[in-house]
N, CA, C, O and CB atoms as a CASP TS submission, in Angstrom:
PFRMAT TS
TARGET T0000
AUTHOR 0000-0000-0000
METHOD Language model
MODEL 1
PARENT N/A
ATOM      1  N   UNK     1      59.821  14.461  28.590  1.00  0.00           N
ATOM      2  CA  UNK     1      58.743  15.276  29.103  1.00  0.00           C
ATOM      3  C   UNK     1      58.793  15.249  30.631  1.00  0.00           C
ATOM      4  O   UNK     1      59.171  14.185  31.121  1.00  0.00           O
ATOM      5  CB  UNK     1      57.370  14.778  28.576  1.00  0.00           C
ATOM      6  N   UNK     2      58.475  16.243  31.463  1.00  0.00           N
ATOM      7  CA  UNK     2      58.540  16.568  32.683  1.00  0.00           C
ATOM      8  C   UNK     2      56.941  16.831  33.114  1.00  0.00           C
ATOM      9  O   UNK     2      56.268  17.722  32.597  1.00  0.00           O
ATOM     10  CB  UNK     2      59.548  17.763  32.831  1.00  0.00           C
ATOM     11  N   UNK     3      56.472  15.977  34.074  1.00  0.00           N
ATOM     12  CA  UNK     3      55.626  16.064  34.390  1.00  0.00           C
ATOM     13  C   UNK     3      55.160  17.108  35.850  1.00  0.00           C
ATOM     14  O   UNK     3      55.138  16.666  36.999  1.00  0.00           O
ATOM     15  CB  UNK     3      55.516  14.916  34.272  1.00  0.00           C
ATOM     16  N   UNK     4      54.923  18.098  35.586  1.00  0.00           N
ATOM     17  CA  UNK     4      54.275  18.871  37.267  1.00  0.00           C
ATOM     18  C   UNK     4      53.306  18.986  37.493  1.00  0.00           C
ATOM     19  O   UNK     4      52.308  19.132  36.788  1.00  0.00           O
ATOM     20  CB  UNK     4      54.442  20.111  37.706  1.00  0.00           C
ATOM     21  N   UNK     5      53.498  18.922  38.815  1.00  0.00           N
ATOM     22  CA  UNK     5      52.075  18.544  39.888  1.00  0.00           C
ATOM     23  C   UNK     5      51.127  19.604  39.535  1.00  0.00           C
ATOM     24  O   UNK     5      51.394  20.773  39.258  1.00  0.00           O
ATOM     25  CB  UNK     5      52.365  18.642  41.775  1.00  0.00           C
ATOM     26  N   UNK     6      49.972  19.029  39.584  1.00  0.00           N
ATOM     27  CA  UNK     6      48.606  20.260  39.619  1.00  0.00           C
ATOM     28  C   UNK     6      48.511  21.375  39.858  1.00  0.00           C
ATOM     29  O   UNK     6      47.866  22.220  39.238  1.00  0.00           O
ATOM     30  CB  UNK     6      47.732  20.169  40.328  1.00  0.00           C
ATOM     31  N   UNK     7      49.218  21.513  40.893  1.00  0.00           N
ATOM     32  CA  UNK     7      49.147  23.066  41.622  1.00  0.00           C
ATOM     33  C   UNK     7      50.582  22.659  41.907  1.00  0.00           C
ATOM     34  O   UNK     7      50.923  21.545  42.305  1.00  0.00           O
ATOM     35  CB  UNK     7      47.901  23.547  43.164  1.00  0.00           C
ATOM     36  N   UNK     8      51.527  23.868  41.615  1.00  0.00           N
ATOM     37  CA  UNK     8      52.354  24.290  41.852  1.00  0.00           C
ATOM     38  C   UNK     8      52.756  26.487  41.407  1.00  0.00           C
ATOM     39  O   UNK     8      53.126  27.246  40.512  1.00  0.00           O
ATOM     40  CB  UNK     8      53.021  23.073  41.268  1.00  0.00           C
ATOM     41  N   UNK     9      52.225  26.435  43.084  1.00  0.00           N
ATOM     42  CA  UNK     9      52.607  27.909  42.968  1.00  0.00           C
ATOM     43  C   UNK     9      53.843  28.313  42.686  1.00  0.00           C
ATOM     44  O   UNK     9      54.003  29.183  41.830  1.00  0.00           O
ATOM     45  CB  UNK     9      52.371  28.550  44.026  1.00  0.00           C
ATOM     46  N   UNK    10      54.668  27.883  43.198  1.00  0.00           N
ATOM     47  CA  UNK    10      56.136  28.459  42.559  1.00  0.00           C
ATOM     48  C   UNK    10      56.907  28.723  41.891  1.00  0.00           C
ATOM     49  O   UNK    10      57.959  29.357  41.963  1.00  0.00           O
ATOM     50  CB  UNK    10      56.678  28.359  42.591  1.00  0.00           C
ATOM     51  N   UNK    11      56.031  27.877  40.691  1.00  0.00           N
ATOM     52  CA  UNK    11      56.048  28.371  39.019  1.00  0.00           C
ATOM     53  C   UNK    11      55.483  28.806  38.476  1.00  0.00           C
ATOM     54  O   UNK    11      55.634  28.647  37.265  1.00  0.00           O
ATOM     55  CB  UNK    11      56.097  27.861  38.196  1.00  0.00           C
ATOM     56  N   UNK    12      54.440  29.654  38.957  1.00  0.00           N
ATOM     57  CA  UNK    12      53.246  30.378  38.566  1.00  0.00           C
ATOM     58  C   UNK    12      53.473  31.875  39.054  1.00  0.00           C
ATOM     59  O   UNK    12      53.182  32.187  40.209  1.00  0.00           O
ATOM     60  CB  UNK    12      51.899  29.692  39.219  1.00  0.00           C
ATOM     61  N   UNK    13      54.059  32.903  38.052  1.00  0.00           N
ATOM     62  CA  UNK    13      54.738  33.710  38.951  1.00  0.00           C
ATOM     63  C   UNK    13      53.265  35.274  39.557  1.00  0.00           C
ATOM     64  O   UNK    13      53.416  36.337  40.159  1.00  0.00           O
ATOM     65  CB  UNK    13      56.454  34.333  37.824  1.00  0.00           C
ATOM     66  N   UNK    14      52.152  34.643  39.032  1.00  0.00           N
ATOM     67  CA  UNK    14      50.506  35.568  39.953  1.00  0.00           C
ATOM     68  C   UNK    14      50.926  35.187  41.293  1.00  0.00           C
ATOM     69  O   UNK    14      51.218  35.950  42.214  1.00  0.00           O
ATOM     70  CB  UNK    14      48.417  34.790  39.613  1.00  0.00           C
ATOM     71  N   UNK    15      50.920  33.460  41.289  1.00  0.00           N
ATOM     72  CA  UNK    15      51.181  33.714  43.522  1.00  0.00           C
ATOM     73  C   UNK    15      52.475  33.956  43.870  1.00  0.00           C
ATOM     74  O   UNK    15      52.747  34.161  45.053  1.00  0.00           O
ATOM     75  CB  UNK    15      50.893  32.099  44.757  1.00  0.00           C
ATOM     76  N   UNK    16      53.291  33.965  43.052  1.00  0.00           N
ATOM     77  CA  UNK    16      54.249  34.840  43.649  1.00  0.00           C
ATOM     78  C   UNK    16      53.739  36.215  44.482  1.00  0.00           C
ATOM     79  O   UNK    16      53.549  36.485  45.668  1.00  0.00           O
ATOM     80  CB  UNK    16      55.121  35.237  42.510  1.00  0.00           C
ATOM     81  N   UNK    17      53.631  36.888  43.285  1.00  0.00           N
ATOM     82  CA  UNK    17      53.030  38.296  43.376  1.00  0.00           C
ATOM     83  C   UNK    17      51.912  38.441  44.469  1.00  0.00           C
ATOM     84  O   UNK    17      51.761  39.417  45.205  1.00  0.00           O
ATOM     85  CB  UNK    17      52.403  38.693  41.971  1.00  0.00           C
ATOM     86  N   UNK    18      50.994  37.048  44.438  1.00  0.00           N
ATOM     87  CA  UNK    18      49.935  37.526  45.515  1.00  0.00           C
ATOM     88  C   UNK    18      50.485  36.988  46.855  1.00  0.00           C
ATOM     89  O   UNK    18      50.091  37.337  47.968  1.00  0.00           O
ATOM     90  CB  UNK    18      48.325  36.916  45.223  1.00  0.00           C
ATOM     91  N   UNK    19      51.428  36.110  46.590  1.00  0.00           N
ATOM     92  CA  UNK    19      52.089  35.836  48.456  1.00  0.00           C
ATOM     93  C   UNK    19      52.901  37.204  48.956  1.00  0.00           C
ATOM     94  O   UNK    19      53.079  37.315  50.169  1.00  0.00           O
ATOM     95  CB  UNK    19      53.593  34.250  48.588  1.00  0.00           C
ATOM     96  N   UNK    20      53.467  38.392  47.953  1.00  0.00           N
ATOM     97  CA  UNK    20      54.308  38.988  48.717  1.00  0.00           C
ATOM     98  C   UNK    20      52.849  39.712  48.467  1.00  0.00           C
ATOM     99  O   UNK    20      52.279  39.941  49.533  1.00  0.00           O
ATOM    100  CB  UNK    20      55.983  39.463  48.425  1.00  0.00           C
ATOM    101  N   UNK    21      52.329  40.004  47.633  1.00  0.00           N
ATOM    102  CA  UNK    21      50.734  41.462  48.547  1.00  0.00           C
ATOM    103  C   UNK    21      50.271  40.598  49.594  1.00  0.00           C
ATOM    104  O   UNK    21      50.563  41.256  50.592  1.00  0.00           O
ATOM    105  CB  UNK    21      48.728  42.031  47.304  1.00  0.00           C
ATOM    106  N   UNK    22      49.698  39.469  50.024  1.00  0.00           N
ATOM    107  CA  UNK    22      49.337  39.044  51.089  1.00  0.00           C
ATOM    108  C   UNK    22      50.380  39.479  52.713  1.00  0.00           C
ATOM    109  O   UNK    22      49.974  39.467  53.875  1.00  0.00           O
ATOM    110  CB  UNK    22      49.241  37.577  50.649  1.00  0.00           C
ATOM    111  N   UNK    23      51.575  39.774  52.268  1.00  0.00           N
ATOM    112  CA  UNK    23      52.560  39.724  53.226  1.00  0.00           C
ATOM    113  C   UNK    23      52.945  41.202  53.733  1.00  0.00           C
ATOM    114  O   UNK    23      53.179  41.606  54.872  1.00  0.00           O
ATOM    115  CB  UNK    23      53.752  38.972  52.636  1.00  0.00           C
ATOM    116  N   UNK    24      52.931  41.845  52.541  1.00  0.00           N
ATOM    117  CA  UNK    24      52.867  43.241  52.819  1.00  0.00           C
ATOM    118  C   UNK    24      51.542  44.164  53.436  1.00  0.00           C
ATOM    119  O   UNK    24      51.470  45.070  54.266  1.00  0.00           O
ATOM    120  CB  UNK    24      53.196  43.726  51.600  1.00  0.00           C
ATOM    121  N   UNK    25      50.521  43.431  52.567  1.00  0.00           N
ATOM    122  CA  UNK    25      49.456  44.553  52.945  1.00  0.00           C
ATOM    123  C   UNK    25      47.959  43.543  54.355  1.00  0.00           C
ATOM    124  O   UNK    25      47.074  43.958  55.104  1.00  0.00           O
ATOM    125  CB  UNK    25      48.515  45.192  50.792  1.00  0.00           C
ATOM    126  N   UNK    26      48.503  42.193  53.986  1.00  0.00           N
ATOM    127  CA  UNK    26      47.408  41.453  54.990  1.00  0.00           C
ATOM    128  C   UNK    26      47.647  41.593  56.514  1.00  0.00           C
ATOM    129  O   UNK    26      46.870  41.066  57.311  1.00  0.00           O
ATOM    130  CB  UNK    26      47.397  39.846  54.723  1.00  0.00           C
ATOM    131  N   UNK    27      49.461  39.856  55.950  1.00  0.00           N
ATOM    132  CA  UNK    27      49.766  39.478  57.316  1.00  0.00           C
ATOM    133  C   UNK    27      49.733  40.297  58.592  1.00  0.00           C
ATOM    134  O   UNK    27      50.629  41.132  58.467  1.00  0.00           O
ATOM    135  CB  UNK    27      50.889  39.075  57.263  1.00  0.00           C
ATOM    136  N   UNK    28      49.156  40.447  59.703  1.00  0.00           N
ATOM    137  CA  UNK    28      49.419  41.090  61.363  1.00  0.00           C
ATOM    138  C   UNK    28      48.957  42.196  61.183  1.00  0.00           C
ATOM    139  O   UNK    28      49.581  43.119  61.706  1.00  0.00           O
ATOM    140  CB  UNK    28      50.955  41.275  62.062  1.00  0.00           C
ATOM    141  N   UNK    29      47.857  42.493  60.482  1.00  0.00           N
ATOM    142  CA  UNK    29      47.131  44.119  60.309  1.00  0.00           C
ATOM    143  C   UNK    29      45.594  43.609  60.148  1.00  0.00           C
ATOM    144  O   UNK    29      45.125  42.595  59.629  1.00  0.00           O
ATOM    145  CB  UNK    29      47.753  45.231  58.625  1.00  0.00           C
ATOM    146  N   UNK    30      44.919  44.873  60.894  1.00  0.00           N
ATOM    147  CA  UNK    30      43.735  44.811  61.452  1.00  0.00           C
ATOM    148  C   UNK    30      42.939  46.291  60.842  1.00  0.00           C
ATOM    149  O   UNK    30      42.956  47.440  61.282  1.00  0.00           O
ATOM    150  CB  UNK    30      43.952  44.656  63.148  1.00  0.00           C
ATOM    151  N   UNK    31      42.225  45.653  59.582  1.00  0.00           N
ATOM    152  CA  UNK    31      41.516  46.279  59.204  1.00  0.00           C
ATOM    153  C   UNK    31      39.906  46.958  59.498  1.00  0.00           C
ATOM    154  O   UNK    31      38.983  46.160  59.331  1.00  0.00           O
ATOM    155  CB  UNK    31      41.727  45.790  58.523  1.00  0.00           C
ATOM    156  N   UNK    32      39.689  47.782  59.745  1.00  0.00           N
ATOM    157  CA  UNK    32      38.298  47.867  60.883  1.00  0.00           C
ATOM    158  C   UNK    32      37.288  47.760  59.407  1.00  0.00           C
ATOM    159  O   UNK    32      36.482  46.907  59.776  1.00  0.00           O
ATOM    160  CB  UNK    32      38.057  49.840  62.191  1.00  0.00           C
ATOM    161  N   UNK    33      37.018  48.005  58.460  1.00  0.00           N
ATOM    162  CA  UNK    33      36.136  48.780  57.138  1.00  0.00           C
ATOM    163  C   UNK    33      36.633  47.959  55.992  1.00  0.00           C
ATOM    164  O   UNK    33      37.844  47.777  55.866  1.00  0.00           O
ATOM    165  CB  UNK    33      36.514  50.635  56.809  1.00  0.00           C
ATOM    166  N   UNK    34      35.823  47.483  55.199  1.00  0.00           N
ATOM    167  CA  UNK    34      36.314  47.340  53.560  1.00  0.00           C
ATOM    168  C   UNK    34      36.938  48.382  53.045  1.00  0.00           C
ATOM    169  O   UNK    34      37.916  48.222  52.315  1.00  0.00           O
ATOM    170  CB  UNK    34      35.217  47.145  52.558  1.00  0.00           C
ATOM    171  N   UNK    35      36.453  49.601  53.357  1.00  0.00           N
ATOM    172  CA  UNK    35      37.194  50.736  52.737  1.00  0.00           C
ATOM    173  C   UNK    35      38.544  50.676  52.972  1.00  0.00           C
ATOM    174  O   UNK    35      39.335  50.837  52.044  1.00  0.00           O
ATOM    175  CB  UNK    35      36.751  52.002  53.178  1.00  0.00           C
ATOM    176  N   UNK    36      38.820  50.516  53.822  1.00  0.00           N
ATOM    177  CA  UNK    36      40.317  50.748  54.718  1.00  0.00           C
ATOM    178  C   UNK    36      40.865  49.511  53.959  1.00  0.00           C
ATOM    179  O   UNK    36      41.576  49.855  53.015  1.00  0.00           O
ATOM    180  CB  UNK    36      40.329  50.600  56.791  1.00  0.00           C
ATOM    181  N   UNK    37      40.741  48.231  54.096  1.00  0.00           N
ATOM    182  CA  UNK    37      41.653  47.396  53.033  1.00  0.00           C
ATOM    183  C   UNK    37      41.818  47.737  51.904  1.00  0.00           C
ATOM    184  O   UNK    37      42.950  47.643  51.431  1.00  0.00           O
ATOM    185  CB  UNK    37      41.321  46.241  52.779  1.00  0.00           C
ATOM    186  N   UNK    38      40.493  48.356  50.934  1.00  0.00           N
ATOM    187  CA  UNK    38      40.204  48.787  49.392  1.00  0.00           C
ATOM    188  C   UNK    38      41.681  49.852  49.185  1.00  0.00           C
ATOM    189  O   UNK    38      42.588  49.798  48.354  1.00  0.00           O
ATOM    190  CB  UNK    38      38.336  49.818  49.178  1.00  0.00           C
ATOM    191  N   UNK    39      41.408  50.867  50.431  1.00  0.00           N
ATOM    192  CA  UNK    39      42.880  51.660  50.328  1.00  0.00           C
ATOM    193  C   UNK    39      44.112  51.034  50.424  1.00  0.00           C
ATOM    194  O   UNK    39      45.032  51.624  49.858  1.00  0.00           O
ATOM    195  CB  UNK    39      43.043  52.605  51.325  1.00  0.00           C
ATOM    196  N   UNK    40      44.398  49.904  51.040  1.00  0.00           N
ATOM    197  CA  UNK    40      45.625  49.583  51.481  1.00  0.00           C
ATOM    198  C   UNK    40      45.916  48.907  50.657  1.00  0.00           C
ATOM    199  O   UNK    40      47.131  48.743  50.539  1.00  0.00           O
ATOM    200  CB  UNK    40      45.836  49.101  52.606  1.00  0.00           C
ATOM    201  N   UNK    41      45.155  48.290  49.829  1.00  0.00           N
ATOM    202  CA  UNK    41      45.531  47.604  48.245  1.00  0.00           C
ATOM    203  C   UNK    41      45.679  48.257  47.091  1.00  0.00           C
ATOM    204  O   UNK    41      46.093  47.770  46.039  1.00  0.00           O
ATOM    205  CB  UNK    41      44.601  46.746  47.766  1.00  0.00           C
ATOM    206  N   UNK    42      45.213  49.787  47.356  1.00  0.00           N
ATOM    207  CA  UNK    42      45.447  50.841  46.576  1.00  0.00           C
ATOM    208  C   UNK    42      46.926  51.474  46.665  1.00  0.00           C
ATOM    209  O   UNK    42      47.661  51.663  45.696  1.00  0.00           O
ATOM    210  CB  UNK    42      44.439  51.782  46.907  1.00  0.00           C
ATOM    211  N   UNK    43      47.188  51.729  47.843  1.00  0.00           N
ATOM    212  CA  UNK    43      48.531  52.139  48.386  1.00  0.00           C
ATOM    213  C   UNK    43      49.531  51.519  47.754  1.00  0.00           C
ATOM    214  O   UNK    43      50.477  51.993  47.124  1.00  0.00           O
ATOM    215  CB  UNK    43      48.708  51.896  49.761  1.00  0.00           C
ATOM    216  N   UNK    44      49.092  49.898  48.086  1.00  0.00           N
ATOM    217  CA  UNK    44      50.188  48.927  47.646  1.00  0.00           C
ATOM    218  C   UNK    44      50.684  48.959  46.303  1.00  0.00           C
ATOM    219  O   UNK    44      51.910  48.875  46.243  1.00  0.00           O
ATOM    220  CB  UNK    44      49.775  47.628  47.821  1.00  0.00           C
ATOM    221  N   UNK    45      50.108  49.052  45.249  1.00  0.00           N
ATOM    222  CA  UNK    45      49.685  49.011  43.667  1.00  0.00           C
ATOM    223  C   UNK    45      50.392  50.515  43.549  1.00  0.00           C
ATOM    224  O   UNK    45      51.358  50.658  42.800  1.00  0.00           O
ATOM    225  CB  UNK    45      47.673  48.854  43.185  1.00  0.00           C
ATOM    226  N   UNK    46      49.968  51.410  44.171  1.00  0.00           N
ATOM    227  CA  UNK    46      50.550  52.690  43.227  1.00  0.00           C
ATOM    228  C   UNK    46      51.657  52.871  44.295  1.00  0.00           C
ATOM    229  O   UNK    46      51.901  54.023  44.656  1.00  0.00           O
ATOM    230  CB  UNK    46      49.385  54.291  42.876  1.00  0.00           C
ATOM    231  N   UNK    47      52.310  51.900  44.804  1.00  0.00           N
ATOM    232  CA  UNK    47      53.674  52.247  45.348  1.00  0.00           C
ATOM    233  C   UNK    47      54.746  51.198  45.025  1.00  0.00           C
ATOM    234  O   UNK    47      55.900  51.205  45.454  1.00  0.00           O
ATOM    235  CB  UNK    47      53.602  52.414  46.882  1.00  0.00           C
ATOM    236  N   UNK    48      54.170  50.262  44.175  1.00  0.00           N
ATOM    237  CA  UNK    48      55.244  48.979  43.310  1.00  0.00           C
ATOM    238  C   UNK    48      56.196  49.577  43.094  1.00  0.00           C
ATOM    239  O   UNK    48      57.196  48.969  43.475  1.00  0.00           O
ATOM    240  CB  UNK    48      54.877  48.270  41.850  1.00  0.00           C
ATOM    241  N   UNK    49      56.538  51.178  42.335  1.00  0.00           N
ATOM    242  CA  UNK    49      57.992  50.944  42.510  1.00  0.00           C
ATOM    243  C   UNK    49      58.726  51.422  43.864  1.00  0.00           C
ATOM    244  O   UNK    49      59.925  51.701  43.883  1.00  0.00           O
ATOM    245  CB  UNK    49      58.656  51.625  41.371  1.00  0.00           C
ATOM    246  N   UNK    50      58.128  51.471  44.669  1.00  0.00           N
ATOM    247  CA  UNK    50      58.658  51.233  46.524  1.00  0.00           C
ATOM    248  C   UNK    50      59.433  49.958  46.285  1.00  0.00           C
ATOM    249  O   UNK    50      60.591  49.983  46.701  1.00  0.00           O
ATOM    250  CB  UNK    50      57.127  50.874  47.994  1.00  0.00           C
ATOM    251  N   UNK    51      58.984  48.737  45.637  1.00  0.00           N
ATOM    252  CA  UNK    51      59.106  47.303  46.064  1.00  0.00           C
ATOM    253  C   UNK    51      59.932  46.554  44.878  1.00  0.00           C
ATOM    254  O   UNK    51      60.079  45.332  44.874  1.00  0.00           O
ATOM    255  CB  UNK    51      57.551  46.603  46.310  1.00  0.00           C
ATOM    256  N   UNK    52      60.346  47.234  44.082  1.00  0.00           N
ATOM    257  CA  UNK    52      61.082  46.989  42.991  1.00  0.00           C
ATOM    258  C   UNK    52      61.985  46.122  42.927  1.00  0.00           C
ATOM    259  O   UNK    52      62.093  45.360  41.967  1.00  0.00           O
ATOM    260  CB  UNK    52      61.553  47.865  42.648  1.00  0.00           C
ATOM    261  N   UNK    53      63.049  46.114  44.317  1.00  0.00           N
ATOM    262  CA  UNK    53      64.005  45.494  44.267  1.00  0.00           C
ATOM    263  C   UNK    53      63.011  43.914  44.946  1.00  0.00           C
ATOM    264  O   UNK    53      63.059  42.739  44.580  1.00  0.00           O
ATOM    265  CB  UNK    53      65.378  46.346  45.110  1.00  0.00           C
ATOM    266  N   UNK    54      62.338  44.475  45.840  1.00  0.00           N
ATOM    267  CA  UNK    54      61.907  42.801  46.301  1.00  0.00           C
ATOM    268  C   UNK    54      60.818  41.855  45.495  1.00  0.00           C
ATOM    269  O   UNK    54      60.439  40.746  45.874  1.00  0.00           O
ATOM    270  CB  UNK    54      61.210  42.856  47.825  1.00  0.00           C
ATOM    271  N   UNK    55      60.374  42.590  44.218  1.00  0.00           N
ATOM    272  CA  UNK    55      59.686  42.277  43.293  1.00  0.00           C
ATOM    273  C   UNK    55      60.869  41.839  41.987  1.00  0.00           C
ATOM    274  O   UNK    55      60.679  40.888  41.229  1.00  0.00           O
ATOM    275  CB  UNK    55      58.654  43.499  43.081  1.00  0.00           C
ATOM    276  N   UNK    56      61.710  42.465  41.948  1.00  0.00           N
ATOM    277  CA  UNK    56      62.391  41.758  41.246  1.00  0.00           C
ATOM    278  C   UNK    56      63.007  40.602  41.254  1.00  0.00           C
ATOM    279  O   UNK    56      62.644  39.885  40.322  1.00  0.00           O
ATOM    280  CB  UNK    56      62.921  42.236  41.047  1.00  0.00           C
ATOM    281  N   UNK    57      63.718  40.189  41.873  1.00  0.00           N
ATOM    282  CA  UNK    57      64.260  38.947  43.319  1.00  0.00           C
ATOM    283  C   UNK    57      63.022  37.752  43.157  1.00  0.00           C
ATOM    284  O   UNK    57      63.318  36.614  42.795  1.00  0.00           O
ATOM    285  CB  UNK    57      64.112  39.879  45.501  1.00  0.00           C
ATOM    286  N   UNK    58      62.173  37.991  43.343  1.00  0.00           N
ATOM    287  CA  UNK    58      60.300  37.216  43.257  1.00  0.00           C
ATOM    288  C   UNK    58      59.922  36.905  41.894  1.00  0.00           C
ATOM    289  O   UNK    58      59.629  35.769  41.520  1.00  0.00           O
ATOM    290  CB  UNK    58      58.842  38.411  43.776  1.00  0.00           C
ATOM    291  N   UNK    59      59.936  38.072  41.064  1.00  0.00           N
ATOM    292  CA  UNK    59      59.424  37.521  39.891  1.00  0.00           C
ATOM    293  C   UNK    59      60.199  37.202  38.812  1.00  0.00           C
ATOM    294  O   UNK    59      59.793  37.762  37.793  1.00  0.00           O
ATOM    295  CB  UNK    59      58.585  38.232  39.464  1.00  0.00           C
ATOM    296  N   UNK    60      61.007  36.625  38.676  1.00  0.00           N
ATOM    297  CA  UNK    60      62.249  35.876  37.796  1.00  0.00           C
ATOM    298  C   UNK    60      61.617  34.972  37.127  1.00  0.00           C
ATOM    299  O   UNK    60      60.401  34.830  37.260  1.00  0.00           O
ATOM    300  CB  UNK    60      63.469  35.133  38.588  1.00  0.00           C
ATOM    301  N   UNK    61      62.568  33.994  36.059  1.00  0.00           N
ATOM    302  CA  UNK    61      61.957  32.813  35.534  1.00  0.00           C
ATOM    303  C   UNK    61      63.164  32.254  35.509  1.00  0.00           C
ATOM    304  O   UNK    61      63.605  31.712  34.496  1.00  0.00           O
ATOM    305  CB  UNK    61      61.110  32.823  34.220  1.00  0.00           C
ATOM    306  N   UNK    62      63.645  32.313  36.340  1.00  0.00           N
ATOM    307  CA  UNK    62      64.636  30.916  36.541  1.00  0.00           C
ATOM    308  C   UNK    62      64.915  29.977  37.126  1.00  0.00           C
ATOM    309  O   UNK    62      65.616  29.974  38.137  1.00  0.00           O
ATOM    310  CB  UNK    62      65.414  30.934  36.653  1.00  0.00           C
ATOM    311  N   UNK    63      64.237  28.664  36.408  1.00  0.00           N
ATOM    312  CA  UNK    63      64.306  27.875  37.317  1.00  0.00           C
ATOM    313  C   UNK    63      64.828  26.629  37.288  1.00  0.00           C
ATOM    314  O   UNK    63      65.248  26.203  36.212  1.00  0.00           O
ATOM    315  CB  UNK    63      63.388  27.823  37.659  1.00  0.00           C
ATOM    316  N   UNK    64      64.888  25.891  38.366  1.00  0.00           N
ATOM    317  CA  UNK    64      66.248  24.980  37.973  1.00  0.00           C
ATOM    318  C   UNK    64      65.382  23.465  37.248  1.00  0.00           C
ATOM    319  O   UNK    64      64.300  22.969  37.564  1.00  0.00           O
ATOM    320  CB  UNK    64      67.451  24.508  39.801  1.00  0.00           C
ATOM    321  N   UNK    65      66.351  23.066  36.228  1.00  0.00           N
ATOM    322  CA  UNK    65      65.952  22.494  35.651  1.00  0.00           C
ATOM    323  C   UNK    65      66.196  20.948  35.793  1.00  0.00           C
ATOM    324  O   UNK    65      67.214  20.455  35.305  1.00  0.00           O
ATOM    325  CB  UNK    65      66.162  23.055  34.805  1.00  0.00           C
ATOM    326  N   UNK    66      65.099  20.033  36.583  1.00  0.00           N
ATOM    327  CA  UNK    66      65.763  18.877  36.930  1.00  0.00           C
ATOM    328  C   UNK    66      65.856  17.431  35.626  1.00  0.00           C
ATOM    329  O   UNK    66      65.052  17.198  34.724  1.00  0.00           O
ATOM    330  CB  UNK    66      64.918  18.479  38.330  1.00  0.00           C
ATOM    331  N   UNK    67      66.605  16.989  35.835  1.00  0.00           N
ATOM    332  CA  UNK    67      67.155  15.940  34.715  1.00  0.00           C
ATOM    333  C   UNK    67      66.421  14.218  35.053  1.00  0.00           C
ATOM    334  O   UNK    67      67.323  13.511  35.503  1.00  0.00           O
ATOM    335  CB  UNK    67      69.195  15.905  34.895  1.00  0.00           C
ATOM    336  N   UNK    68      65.214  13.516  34.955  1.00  0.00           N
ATOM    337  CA  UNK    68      64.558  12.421  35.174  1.00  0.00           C
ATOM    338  C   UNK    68      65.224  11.951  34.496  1.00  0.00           C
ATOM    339  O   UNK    68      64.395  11.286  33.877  1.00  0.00           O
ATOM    340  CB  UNK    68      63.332  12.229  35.060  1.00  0.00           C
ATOM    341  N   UNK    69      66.459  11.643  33.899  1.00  0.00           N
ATOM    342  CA  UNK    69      66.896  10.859  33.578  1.00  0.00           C
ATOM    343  C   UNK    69      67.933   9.525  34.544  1.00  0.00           C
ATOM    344  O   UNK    69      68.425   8.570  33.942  1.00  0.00           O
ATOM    345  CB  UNK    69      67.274  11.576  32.739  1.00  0.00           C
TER
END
């Protein structure tokens, strides 16, 4: 049995997904309105397949498998 830590995002492939929307639609942008983010999270969502290739790459399940033995 393999024991993992409490929180581990990197096998949890939601923060995957929410570190690259944080990166695309947050990081170094200056939203004046709720509205204006509400859109830019709208944008983001109905333009996934824009991001296909870097969403694919991200959301995999392969992972390496370490041996405690």
């Amino acid at each position: 049995m393999i024991f993992l830590p409490p929180y581990a995002p990197d096998l949890n492939l939601i923060e995957r997904y929410w570190r690259f929307f944080k990166k695309e639609i947050l990081y170094g942008k200056y939203c004046q309105t709720f509205a204006l983010i509400k859109q830019a999270c709208d944008d983001c969502f109905a333009a996934s397949n824009c991001h296909r290739e870097a969403l694919r790459s991200l959301l995999t399940d392969n992972f390496q498998i370490i041996d405690c033995a």
